[in-house]
C-alpha positions as CSV (number, residue, x, y, z in Angstrom):
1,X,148.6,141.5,47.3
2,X,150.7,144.3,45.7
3,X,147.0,146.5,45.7
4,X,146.9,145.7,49.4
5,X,150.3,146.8,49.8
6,X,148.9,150.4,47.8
7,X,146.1,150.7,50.5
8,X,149.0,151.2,53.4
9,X,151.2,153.0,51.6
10,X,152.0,156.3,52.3
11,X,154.3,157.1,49.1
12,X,155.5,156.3,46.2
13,X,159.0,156.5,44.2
14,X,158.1,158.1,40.9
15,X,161.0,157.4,37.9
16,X,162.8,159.9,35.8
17,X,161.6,160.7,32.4
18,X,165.4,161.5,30.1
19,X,165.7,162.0,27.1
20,X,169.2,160.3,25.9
21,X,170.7,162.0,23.1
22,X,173.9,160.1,22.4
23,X,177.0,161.5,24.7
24,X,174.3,163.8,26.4
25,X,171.2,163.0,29.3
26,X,168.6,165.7,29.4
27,X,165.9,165.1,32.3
28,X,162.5,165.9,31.6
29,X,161.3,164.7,34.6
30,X,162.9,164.4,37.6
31,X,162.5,161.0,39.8
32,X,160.6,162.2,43.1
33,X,159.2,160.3,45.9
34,X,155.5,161.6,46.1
35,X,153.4,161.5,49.2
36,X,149.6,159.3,49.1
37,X,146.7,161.3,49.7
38,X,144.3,158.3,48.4
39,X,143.9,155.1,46.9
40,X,141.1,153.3,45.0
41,X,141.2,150.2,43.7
42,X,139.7,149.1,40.7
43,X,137.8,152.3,40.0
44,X,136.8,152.8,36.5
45,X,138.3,155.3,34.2
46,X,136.1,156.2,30.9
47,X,136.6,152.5,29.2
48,X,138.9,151.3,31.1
49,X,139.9,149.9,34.8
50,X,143.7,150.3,36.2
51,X,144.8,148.5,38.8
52,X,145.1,151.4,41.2
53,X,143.9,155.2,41.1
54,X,146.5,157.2,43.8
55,X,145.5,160.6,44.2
56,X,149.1,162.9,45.0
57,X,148.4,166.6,45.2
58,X,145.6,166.4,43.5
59,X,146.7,164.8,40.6
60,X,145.5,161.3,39.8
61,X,148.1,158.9,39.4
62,X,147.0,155.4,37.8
63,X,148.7,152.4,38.7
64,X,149.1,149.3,36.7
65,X,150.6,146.0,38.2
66,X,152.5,144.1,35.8
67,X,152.6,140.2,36.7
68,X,151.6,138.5,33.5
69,X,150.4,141.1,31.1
70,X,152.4,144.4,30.4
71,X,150.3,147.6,29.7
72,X,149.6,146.9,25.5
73,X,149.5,150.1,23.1
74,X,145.6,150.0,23.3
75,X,145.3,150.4,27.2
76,X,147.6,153.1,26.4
77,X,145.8,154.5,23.5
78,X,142.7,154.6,26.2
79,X,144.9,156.6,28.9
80,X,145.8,159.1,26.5
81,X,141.8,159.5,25.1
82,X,140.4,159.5,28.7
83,X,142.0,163.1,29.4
84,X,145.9,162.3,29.3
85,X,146.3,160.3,33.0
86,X,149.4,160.0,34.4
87,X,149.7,156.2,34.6
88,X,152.9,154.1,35.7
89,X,153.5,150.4,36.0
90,X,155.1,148.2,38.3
91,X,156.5,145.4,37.0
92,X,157.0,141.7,39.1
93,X,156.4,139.8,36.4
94,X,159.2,137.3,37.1
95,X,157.5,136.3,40.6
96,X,154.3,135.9,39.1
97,X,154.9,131.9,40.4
98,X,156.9,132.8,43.7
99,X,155.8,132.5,47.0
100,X,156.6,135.6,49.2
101,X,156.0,137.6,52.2
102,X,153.8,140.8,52.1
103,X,157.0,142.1,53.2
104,X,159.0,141.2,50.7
105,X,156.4,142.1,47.7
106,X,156.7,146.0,49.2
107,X,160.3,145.8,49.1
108,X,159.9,144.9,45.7
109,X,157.5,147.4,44.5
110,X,159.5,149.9,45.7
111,X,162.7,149.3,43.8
112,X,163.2,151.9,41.7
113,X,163.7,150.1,38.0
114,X,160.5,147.9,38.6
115,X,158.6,151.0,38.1
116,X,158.1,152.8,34.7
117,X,156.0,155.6,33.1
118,X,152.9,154.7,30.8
119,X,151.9,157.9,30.0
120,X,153.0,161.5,31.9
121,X,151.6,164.1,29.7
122,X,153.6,167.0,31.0
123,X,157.0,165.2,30.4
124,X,155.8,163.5,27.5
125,X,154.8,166.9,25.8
126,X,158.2,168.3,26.9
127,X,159.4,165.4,24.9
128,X,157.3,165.9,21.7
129,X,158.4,169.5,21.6
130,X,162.2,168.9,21.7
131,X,162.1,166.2,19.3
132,X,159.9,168.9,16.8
133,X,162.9,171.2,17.9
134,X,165.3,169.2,16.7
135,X,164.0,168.7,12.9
């Protein structure tokens, strides 16, 4: 239902990326809300298929739903290989055996702390080159 719920939507809230560093909050990446300009489901990516494929700005955003596996360090390991993809997931894992509304399921995919960043290469090189900075 959540991919249904992808296939109306019009946008999506996109988290922060901050690098805490004690007393101190740096953002890398500000949160923004990002406007839809398509969505496939289930389209393949080199070795791999994510749940959803958004395309904002032309950028192509992949989508993984999180209900009763979480993204492992080899899905991630194929992200990065298949040309650095900016993937998030959504995670309503603890309704995986709930019974609710369409409705309610889009409220909860677009609470803000359900939805965290797999892979964002610009931030995540931002990251790499302060922490390099730092030794």
């Amino acid at each position: 239902m959540a991919e249904e719920i992808f296939l109306e939507e019009k946008e999506i809230l996109l988290p922060p990326i901050i690098i805490d560093e004690g007393n101190t909050y740096s953002p890398v990446f500000r949160g923004v809300k990002a406007s839809i300009d398509s969505v496939e489901l289930e389209k393949r990516i080199s070795d791999f298929i994510p749940d959803i494929v958004l395309n904002i700005n032309g950028v192509t955003l992949l989508v993984e739903i999180y209900v009763t596996h979480a993204v492992d360090e080899e899905k991630k390991a194929k992200v990065i290989k298949a040309g650095n993809c900016f993937m998030v997931e959504i995670d309503l894992s603890e309704f995986v055996n709930e019974d609710m509304t369409k409705e309610q399921l889009r409220e909860h995919i677009h609470e803000a702390a359900r939805t965290h960043w797999i892979h964002n290469p610009v931030a995540f090189n931002a990251i790499n080159e302060f922490e390099s900075s730092k030794k």
